[in-house]
PyMOL Python script that loads the backbone (N, CA, C, O; Angstrom):
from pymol import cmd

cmd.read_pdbstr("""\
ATOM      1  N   UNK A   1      11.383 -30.405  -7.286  1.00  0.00           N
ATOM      2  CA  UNK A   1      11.400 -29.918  -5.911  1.00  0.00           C
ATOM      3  C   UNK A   1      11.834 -31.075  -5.014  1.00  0.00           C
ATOM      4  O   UNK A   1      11.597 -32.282  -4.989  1.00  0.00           O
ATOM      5  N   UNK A   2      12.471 -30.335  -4.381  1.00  0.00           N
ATOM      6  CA  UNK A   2      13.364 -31.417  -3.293  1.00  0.00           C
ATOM      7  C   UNK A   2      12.198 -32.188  -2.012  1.00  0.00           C
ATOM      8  O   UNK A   2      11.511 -31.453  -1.303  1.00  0.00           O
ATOM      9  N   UNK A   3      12.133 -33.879  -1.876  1.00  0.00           N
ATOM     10  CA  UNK A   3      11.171 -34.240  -1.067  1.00  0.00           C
ATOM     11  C   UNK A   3      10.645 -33.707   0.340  1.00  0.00           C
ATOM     12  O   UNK A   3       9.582 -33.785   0.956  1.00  0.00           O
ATOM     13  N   UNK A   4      12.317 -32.933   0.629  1.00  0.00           N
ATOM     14  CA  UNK A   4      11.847 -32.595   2.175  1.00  0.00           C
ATOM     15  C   UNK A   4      10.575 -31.117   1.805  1.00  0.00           C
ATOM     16  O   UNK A   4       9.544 -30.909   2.445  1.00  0.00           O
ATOM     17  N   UNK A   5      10.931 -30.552   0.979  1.00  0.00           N
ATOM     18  CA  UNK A   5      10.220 -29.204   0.854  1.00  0.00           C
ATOM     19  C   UNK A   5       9.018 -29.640   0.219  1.00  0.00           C
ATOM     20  O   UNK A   5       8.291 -28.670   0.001  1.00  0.00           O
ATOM     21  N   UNK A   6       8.409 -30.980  -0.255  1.00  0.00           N
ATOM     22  CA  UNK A   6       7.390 -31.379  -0.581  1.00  0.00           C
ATOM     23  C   UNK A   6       6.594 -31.231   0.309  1.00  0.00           C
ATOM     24  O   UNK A   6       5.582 -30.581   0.574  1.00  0.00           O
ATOM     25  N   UNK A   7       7.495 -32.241   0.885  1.00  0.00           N
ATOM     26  CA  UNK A   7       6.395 -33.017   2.740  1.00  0.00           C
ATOM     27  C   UNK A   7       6.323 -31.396   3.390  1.00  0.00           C
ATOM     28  O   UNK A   7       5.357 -31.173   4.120  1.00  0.00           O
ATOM     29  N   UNK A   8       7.246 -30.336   3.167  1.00  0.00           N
ATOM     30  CA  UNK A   8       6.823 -29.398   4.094  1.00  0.00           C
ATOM     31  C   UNK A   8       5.395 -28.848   3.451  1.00  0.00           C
ATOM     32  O   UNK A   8       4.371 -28.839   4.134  1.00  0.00           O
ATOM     33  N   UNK A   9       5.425 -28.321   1.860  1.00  0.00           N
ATOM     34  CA  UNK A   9       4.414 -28.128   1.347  1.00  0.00           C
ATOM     35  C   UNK A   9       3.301 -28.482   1.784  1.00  0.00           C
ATOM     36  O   UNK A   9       2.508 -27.829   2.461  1.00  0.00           O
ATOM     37  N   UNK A  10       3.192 -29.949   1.247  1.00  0.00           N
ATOM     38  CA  UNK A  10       1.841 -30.496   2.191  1.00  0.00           C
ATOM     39  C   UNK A  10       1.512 -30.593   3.467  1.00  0.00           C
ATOM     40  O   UNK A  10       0.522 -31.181   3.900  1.00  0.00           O
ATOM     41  N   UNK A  11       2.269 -30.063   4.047  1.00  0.00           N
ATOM     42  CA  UNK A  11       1.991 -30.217   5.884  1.00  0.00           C
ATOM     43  C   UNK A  11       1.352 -29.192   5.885  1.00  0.00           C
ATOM     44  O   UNK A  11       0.182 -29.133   6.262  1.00  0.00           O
ATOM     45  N   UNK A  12       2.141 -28.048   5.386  1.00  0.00           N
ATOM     46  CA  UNK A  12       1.183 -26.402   5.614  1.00  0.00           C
ATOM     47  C   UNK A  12       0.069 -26.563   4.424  1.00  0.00           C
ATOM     48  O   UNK A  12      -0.704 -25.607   4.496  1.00  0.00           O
ATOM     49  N   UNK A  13      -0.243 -27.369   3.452  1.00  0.00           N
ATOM     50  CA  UNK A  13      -1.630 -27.864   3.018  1.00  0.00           C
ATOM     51  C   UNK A  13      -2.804 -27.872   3.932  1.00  0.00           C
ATOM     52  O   UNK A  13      -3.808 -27.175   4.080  1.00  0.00           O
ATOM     53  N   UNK A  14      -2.342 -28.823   4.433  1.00  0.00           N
ATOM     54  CA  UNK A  14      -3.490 -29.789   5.179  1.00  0.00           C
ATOM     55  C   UNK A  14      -3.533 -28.974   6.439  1.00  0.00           C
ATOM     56  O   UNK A  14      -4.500 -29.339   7.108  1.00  0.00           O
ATOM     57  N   UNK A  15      -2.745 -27.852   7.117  1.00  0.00           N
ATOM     58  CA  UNK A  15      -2.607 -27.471   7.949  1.00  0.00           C
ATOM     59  C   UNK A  15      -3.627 -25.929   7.822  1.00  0.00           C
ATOM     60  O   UNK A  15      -3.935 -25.310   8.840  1.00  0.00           O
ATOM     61  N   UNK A  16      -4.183 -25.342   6.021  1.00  0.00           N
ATOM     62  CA  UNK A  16      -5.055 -24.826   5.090  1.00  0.00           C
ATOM     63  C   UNK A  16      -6.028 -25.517   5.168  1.00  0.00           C
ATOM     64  O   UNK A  16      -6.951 -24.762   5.472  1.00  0.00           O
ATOM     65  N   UNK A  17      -6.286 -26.235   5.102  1.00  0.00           N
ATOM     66  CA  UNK A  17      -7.498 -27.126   5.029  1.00  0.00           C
ATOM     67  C   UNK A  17      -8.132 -26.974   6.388  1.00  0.00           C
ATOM     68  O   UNK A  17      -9.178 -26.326   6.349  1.00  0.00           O
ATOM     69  N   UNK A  18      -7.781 -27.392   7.547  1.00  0.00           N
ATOM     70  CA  UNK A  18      -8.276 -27.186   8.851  1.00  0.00           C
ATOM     71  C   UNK A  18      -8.787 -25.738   9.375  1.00  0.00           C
ATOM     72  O   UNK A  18      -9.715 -25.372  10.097  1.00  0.00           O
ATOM     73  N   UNK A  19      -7.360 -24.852   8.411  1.00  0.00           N
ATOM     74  CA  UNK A  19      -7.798 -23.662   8.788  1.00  0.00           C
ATOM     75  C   UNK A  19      -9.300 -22.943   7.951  1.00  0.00           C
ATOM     76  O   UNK A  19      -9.999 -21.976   8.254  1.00  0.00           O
ATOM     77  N   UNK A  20      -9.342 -23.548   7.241  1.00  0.00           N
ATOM     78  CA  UNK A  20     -10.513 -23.159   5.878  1.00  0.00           C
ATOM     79  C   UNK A  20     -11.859 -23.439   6.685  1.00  0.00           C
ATOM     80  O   UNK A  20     -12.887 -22.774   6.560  1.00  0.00           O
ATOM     81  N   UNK A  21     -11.606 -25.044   7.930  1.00  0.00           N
ATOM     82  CA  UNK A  21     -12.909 -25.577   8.251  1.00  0.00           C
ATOM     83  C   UNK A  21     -13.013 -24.624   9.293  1.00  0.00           C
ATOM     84  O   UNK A  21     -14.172 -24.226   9.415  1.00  0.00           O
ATOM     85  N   UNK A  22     -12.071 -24.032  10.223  1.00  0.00           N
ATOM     86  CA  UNK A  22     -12.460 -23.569  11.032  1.00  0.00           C
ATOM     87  C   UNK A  22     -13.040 -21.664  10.506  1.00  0.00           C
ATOM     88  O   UNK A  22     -14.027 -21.136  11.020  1.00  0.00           O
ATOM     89  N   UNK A  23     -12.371 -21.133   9.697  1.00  0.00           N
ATOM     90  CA  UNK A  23     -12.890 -20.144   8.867  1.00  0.00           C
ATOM     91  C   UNK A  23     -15.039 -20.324   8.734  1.00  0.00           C
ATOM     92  O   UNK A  23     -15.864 -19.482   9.088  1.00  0.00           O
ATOM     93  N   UNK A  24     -15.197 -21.167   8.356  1.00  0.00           N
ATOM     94  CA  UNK A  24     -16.215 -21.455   8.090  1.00  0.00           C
ATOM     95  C   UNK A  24     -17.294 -21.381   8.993  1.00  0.00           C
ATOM     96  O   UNK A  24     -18.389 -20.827   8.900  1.00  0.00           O
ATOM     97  N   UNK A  25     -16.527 -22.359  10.298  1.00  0.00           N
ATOM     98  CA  UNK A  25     -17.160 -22.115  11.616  1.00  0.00           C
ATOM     99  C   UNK A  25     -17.757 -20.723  12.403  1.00  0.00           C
ATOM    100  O   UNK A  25     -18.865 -20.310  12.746  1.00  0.00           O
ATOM    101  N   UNK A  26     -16.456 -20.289  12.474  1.00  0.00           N
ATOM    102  CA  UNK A  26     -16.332 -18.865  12.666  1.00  0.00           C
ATOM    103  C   UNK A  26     -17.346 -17.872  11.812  1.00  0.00           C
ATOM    104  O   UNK A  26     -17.750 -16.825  12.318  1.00  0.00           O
ATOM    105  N   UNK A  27     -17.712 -18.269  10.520  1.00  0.00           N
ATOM    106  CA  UNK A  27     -18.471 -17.145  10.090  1.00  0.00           C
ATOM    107  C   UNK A  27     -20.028 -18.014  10.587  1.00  0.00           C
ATOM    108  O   UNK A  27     -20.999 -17.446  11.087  1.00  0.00           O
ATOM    109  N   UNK A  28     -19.964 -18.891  10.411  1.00  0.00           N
ATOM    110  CA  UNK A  28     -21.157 -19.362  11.112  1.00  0.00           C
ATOM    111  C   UNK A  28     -21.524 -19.377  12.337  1.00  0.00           C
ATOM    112  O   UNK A  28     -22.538 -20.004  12.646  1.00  0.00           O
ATOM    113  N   UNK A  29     -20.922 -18.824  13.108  1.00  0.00           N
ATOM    114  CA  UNK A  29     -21.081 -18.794  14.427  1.00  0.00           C
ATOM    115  C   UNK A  29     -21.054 -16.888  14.663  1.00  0.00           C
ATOM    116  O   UNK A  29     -21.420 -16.464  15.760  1.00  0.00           O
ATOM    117  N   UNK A  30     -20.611 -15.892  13.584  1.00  0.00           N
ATOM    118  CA  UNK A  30     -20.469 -15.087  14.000  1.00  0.00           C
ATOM    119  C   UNK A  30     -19.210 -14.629  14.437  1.00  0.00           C
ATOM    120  O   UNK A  30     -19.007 -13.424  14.288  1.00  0.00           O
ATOM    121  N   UNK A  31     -18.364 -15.278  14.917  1.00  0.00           N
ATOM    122  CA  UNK A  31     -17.015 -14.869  15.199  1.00  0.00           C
ATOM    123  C   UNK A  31     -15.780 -14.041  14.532  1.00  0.00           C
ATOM    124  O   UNK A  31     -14.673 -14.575  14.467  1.00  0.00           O
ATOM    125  N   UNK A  32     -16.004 -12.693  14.027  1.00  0.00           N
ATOM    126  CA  UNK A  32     -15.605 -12.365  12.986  1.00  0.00           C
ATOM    127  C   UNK A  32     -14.342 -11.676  13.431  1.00  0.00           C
ATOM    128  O   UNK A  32     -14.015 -10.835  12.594  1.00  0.00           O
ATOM    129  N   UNK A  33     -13.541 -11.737  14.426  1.00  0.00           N
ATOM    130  CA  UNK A  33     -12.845 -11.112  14.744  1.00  0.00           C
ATOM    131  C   UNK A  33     -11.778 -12.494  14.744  1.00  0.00           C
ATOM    132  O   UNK A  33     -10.703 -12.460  14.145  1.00  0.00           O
ATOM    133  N   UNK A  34     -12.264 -13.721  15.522  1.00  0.00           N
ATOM    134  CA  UNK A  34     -11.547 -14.712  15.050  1.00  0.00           C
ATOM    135  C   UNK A  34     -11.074 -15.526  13.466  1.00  0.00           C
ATOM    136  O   UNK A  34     -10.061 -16.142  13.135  1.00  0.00           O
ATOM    137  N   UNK A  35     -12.068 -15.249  12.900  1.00  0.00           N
ATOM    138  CA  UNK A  35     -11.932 -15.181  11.511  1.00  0.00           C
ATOM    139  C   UNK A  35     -11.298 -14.397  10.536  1.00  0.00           C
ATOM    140  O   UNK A  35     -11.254 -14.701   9.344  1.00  0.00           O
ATOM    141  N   UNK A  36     -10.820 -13.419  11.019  1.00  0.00           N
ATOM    142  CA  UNK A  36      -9.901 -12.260  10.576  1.00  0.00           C
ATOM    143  C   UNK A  36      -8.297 -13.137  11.093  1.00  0.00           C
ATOM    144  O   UNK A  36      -7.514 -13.418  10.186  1.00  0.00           O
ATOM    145  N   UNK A  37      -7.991 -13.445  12.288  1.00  0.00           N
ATOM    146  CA  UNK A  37      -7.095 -14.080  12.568  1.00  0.00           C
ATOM    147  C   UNK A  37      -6.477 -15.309  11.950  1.00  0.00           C
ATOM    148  O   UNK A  37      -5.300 -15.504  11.647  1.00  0.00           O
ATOM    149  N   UNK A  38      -7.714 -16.235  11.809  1.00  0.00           N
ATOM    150  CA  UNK A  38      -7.077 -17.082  10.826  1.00  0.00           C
ATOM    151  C   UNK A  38      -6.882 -16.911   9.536  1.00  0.00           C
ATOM    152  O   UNK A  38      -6.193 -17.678   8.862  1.00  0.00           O
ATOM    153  N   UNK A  39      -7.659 -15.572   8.944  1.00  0.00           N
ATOM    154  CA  UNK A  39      -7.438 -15.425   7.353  1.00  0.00           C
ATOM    155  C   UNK A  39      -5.709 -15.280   7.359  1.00  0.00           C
ATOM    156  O   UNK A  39      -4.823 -15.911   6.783  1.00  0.00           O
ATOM    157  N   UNK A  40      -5.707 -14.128   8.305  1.00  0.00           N
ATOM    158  CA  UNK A  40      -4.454 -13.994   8.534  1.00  0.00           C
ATOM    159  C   UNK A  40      -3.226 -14.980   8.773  1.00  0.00           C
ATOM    160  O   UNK A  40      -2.173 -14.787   8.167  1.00  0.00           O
ATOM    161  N   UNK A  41      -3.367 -15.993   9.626  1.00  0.00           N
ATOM    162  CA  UNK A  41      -2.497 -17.245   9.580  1.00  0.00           C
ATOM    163  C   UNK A  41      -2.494 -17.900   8.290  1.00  0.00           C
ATOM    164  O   UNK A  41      -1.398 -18.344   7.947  1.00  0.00           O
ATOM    165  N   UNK A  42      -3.651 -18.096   7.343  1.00  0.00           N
ATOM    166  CA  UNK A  42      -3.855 -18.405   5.765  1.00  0.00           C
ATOM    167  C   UNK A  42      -2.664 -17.959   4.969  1.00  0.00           C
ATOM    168  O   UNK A  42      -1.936 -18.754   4.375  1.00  0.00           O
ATOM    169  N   UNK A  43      -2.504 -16.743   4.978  1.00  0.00           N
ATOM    170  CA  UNK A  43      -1.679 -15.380   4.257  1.00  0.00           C
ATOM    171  C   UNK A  43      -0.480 -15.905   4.673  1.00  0.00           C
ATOM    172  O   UNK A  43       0.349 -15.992   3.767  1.00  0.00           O
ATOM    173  N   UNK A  44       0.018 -16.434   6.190  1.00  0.00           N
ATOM    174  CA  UNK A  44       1.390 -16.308   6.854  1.00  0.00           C
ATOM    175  C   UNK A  44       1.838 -17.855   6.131  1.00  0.00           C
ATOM    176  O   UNK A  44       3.008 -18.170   5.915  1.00  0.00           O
ATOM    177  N   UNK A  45       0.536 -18.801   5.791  1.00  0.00           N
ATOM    178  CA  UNK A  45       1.320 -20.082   5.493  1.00  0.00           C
ATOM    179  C   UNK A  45       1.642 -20.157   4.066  1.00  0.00           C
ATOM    180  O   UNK A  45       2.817 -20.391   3.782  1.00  0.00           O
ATOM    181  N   UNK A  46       0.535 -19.947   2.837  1.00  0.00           N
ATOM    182  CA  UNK A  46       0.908 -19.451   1.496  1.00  0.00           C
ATOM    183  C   UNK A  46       2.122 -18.778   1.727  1.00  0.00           C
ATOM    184  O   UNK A  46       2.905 -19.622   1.289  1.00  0.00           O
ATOM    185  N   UNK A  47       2.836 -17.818   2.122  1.00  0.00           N
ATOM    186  CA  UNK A  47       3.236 -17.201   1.828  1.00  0.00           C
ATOM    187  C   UNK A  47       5.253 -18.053   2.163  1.00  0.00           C
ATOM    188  O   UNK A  47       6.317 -17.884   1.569  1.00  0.00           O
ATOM    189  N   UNK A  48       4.823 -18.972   3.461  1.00  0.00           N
ATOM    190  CA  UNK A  48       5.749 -20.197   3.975  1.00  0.00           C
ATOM    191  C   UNK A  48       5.861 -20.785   2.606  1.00  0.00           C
ATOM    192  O   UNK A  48       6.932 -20.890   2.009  1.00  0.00           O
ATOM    193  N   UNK A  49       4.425 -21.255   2.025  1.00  0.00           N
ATOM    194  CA  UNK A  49       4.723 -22.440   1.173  1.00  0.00           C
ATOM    195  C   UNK A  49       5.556 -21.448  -0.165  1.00  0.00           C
ATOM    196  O   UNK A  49       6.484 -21.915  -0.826  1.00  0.00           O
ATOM    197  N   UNK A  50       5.049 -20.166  -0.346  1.00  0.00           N
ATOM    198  CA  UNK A  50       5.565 -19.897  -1.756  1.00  0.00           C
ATOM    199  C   UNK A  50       7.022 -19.715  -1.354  1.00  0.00           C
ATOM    200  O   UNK A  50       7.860 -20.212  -2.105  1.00  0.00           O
ATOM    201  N   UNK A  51       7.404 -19.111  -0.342  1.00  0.00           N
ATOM    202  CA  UNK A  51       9.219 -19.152   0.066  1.00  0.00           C
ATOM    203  C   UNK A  51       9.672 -20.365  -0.070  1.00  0.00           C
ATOM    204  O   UNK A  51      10.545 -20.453  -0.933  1.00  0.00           O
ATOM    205  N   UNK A  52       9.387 -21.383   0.492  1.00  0.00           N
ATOM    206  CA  UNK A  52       9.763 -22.484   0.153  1.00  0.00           C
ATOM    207  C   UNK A  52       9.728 -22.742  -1.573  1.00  0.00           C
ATOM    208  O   UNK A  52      10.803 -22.260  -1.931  1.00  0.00           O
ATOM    209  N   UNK A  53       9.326 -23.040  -2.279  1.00  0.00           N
ATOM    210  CA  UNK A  53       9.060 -23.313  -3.661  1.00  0.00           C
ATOM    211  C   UNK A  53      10.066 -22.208  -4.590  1.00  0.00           C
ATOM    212  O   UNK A  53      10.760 -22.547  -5.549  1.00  0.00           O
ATOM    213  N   UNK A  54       9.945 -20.876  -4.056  1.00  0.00           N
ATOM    214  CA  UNK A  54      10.872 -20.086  -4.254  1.00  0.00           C
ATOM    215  C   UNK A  54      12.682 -20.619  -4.650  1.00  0.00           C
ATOM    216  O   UNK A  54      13.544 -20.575  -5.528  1.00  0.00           O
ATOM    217  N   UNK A  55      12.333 -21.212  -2.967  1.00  0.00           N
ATOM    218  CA  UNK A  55      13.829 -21.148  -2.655  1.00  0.00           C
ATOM    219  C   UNK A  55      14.586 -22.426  -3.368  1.00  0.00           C
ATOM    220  O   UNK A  55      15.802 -22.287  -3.497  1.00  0.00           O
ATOM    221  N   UNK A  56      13.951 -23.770  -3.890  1.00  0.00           N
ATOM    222  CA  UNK A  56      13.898 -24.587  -4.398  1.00  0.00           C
ATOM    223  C   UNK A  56      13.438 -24.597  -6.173  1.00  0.00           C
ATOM    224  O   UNK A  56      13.943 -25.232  -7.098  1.00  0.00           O
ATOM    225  N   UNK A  57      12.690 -23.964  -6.167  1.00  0.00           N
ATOM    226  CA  UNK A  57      12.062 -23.696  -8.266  1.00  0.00           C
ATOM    227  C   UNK A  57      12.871 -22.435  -8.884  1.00  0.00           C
ATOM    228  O   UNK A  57      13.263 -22.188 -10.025  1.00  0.00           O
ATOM    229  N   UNK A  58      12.957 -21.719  -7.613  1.00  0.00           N
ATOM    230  CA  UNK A  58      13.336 -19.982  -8.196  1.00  0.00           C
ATOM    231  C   UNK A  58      12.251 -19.213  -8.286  1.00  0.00           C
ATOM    232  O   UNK A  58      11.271 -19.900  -8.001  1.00  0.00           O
ATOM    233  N   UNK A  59      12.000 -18.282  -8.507  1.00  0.00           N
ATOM    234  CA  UNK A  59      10.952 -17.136  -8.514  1.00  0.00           C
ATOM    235  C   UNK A  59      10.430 -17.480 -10.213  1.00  0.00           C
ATOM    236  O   UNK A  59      11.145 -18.058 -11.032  1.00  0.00           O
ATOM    237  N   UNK A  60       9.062 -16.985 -10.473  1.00  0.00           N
ATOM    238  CA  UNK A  60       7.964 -16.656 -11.601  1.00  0.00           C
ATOM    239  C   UNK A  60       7.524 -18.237 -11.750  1.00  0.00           C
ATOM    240  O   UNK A  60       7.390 -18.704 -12.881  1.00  0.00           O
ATOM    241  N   UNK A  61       7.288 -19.100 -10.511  1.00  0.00           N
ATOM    242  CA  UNK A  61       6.223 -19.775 -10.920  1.00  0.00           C
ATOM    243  C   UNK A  61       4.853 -20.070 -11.026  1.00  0.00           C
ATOM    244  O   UNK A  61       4.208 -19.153 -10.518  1.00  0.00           O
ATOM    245  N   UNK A  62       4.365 -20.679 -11.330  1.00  0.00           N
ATOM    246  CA  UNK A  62       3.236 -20.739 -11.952  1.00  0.00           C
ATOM    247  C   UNK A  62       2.110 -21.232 -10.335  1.00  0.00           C
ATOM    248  O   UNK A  62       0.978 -20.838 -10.056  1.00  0.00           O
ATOM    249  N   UNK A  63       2.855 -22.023  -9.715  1.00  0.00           N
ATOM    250  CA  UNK A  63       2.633 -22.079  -8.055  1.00  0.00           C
ATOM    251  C   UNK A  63       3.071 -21.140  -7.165  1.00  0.00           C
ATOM    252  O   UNK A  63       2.560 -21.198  -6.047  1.00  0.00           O
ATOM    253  N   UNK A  64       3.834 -20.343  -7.355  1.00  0.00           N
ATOM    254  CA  UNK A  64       3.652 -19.226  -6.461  1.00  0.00           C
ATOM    255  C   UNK A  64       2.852 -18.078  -7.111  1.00  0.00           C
ATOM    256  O   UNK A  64       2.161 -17.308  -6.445  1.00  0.00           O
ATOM    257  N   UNK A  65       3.009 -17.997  -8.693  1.00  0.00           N
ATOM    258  CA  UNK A  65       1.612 -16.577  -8.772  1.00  0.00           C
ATOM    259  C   UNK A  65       0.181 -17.288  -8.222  1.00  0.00           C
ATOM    260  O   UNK A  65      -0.647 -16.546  -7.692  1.00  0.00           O
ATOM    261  N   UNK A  66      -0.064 -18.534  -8.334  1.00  0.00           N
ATOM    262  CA  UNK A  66      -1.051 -18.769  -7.705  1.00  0.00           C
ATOM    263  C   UNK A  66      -1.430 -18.422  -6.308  1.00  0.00           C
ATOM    264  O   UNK A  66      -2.462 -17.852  -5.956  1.00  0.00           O
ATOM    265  N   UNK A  67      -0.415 -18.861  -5.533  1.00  0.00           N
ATOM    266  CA  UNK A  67      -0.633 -18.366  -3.653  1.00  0.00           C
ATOM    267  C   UNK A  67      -0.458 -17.100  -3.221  1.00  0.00           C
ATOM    268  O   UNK A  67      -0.495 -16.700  -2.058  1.00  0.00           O
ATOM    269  N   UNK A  68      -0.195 -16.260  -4.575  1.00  0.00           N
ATOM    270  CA  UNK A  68      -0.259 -14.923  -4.760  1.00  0.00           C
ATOM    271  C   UNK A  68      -1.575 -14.727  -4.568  1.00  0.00           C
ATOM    272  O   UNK A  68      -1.995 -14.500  -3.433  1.00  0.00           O
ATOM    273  N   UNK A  69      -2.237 -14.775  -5.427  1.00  0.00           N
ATOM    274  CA  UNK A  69      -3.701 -14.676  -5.858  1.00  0.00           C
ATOM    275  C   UNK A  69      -4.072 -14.807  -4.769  1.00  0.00           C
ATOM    276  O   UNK A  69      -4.706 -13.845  -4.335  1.00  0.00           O
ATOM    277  N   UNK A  70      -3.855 -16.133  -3.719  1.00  0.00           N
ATOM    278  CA  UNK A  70      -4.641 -16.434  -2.665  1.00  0.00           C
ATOM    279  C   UNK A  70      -4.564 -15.356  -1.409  1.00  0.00           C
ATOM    280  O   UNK A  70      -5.387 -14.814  -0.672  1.00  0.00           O
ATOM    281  N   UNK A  71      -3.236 -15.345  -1.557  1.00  0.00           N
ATOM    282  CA  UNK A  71      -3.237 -14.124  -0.721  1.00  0.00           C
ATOM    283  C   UNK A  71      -4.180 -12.938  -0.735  1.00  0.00           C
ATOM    284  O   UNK A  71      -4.902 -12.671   0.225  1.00  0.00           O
ATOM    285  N   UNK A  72      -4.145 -12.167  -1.967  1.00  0.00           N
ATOM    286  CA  UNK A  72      -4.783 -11.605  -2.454  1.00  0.00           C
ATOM    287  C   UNK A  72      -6.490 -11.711  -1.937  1.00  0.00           C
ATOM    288  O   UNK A  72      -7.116 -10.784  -1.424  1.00  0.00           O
ATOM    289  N   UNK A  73      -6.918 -12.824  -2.171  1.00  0.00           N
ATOM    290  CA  UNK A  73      -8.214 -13.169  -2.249  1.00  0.00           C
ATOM    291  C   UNK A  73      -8.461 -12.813  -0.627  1.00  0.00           C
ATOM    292  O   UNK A  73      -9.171 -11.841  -0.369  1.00  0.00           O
ATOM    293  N   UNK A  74      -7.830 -13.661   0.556  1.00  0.00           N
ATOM    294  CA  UNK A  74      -7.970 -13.408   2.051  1.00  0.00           C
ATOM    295  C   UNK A  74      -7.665 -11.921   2.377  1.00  0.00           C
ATOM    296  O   UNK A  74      -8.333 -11.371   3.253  1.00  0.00           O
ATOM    297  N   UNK A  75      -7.018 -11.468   1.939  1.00  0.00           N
ATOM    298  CA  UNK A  75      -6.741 -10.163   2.408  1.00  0.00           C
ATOM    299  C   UNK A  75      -8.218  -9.460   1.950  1.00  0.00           C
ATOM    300  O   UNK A  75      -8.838  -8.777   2.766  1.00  0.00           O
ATOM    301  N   UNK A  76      -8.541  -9.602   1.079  1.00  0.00           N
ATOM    302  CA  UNK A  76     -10.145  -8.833   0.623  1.00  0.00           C
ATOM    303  C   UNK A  76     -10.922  -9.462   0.966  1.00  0.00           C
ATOM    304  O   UNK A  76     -12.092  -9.148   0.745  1.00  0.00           O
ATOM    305  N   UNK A  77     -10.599 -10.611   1.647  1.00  0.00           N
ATOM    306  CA  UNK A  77     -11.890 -10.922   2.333  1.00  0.00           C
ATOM    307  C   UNK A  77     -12.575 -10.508   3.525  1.00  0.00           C
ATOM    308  O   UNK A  77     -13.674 -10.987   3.803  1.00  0.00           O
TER     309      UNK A  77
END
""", "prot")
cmd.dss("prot")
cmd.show_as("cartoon", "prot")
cmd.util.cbc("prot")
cmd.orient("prot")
């Protein structure tokens, strides 16, 4: 995978990560309508990172059936 689509990878990582802490908040605080929103931004960035990886690996990898799954997982949540 090409470096620039790395560094993008990990930007929308770490950009998961924040969103995960604030997820957390939100259910701890009750905020469940905001927490629906960010699951949702979750879904919109997996889904950035697997296009990217896509567009660079090709389709049936082993990192995008994963952010599949994830998807998967937020949406039922």
């Amino acid at each position: 995978m090409r470096k620039h689509f790395k560094e993008q990878c990990f930007e929308t990582i770490q950009g998961l990560e924040e969103l995960h802490l604030e997820i957390e908040k939100g259910i701890t605080s009750g905020s469940f309508a905001k927490v629906a929103e960010l699951l949702e931004l979750c879904q919109q960035a997996a889904i950035g990172i697997g296009n990217l990886i896509e567009s660079s690996e090709g389709e049936g990898t082993e990192a995008v059936s994963q952010l599949e799954k994830y998807c998967d997982y937020t949406y039922t949540s």
